[in-house]
C-alpha positions in Angstrom: 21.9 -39.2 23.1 20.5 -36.6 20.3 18.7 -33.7 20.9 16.5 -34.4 18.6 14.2 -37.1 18.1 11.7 -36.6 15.0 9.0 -37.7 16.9 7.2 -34.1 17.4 7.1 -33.5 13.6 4.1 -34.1 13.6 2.7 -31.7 16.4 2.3 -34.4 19.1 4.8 -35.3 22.0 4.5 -37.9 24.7 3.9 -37.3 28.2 5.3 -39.6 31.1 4.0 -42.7 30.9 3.7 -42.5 26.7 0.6 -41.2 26.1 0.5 -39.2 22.9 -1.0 -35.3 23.1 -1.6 -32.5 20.6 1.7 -30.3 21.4 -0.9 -27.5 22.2 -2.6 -29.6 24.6 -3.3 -27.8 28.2 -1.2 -30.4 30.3 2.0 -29.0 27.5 1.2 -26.0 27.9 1.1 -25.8 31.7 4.5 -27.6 32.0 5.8 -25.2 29.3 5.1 -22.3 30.8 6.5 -23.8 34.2 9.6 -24.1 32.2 9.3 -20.4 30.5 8.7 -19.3 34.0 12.6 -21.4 35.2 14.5 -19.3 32.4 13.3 -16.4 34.2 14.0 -17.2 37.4 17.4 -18.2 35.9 17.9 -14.3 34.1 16.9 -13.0 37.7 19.5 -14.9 39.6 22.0 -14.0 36.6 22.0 -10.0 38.0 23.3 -8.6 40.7 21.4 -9.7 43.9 22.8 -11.3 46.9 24.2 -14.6 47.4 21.1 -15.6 49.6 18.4 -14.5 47.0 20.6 -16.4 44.2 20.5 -19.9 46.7 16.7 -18.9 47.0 16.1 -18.6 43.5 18.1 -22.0 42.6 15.9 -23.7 45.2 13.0 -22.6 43.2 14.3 -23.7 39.9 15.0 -27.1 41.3 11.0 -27.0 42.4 9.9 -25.6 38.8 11.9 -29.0 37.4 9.4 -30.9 40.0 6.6 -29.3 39.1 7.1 -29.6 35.2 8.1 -33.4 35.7 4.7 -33.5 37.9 2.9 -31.8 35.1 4.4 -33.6 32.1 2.9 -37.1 33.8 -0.1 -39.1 32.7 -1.4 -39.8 35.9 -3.3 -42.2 34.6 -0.4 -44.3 32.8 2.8 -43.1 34.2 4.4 -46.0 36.9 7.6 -43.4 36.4 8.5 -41.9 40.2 9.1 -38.5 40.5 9.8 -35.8 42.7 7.4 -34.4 44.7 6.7 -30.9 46.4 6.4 -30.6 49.6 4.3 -28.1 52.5 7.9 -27.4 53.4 8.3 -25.5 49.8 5.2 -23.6 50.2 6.6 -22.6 53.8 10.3 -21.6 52.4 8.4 -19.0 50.3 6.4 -17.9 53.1 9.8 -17.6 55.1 11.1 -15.5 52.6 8.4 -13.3 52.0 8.1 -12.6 55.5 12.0 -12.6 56.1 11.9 -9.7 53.0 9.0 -7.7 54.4 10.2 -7.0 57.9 12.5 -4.2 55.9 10.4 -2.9 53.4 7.9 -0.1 53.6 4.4 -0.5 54.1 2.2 -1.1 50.7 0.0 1.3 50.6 -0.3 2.1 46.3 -0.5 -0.8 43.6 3.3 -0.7 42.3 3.6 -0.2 38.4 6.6 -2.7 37.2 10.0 -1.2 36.6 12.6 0.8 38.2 15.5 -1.5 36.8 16.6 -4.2 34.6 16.7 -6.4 38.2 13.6 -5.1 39.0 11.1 -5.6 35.7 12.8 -9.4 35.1 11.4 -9.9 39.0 8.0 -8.7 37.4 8.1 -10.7 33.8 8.5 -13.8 36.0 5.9 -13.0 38.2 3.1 -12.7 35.2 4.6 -15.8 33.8 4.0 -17.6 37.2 0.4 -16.1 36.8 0.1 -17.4 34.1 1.1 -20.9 35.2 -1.1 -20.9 37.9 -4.1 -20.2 36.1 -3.3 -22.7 33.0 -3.0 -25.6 36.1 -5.6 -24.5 37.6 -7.6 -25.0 34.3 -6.1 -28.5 34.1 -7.0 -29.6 37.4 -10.6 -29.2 36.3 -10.2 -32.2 34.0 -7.5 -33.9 35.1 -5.0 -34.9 38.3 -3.2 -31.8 39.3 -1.2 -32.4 42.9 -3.2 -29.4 44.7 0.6 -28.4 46.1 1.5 -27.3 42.7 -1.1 -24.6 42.3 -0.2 -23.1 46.0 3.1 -22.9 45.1 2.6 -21.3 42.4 0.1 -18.5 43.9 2.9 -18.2 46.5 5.7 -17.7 43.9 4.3 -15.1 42.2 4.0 -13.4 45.7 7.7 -13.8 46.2 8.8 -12.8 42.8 6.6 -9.3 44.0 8.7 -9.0 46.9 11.8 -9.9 45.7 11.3 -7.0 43.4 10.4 -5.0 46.1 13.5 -6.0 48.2 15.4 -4.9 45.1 14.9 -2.0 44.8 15.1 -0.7 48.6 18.8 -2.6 49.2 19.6 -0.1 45.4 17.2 2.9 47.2 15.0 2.7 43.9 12.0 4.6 44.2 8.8 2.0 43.6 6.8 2.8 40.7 3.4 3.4 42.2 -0.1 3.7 40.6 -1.5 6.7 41.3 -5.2 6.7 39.2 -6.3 9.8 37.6 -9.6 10.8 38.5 
C-alpha cells in the first residue's frame, strides 16, 4: 500500500463514506486536531512518568483513534462501522482525576504552565484538547457530532491539568501560580 495517493493535490480529501470536502473543512479540521492532540499525548507518555500514567495515556490514544475515525465519518453516507466511545471512557478520566487529586494540594491560585519539560508538554496538550473541543463543538452545530465526544474531550483537558499537576508533586516542583498585579 503507498503512502501516498495523489488524490489531495487538489486540496480536497474524502471522508468515510466518500464524500469529497475542502481539506480546510471544519469536520478535517476537528479530526486533525484530535490527531495533533494523540502526538501529544504520545511525547507525554514518551518522558519519565510512571508505568500507570503511561497505560493511562495509551488508553487515551486508543480513544483519540475513535474519536478521529468518529469525526472523519459522513454520517450521512458512511455504512462503515466504527468504534465507539463509551460513558465508561468519560468515567476512566473521572477515576483518574479523582485517583490524582486525593494527593495533591488544594487549588487555590490559577497555575501558569511550566515547571518542566514533563510538565509544559502536559499543558500543550491540554490547549490542543481545548481546542478540539471547541472546533467539535462548532461542528455539532451543523452537523452529527456523537455528544460523548465533546465530554470527553472537556474531561481530557481536565486530566491533562492534573496530570501535570501530579507531575510535578511526585518531582516536588513548585507550581507555577498566577499571582495578578494589582
Amino acid at each position: 500500500m503507498k503512502i501516498y495517493t495523489k488524490t489531495g493535490d487538489k486540496g480536497f480529501t474524502s471522508l468515510i463514506g466518500g464524500t469529497r470536502v475542502p481539506k480546510h473543512h471544519i469536520r478535517i479540521e476537528s479530526y486533525g486536531t484530535v490527531d495533533e492532540l494523540n502526538s501529544y499525548i504520545g511525547l507525554i507518555s514518551d518522558q519519565d512518568i510512571d508505568a500507570h500514567d503511561k497505560e493511562v495515556l495509551k488508553q487515551i490514544q486508543d480513544r483519540l483513534f475513535t474519536i478521529g475515525s468518529s469525526l472523519a465519518a459522513d454520517p450521512e453516507r458512511s455504512r462503515m462501522v466504527i468504534p465507539d466511545l463509551h460513558l465508561s471512557d468519560i468515567e476512566t478520566l473521572e477515576t483518574e482525576m479523582d485517583t490524582m487529586n486525593e494527593n495533591l494540594p488544594p487549588l487555590k491560585h490559577f497555575i501558569l504552565p511550566g515547571g518542566s519539560n514533563t510538565i509544559s508538554f502536559c499543558h500543550i496538550a491540554r490547549c490542543v484538547c481545548r481546542r478540539a473541543e471547541r472546533i467539535t463543538v462548532q461542528l455539532a452545530e451543523e452537523s452529527t457530532v456523537d455528544e460523548k465526544v465533546n465530554i470527553y474531550l472537556n474531561r481530557l483537558s481536565d486530566y491533562l491539568f492534573t496530570l501535570a499537576r501530579k507531575i510535578a508533586n511526585v518531582n516536588k516542583i513548585a507550581e507555577n501560580q498566577w499571582i495578578p498585579r494589582v
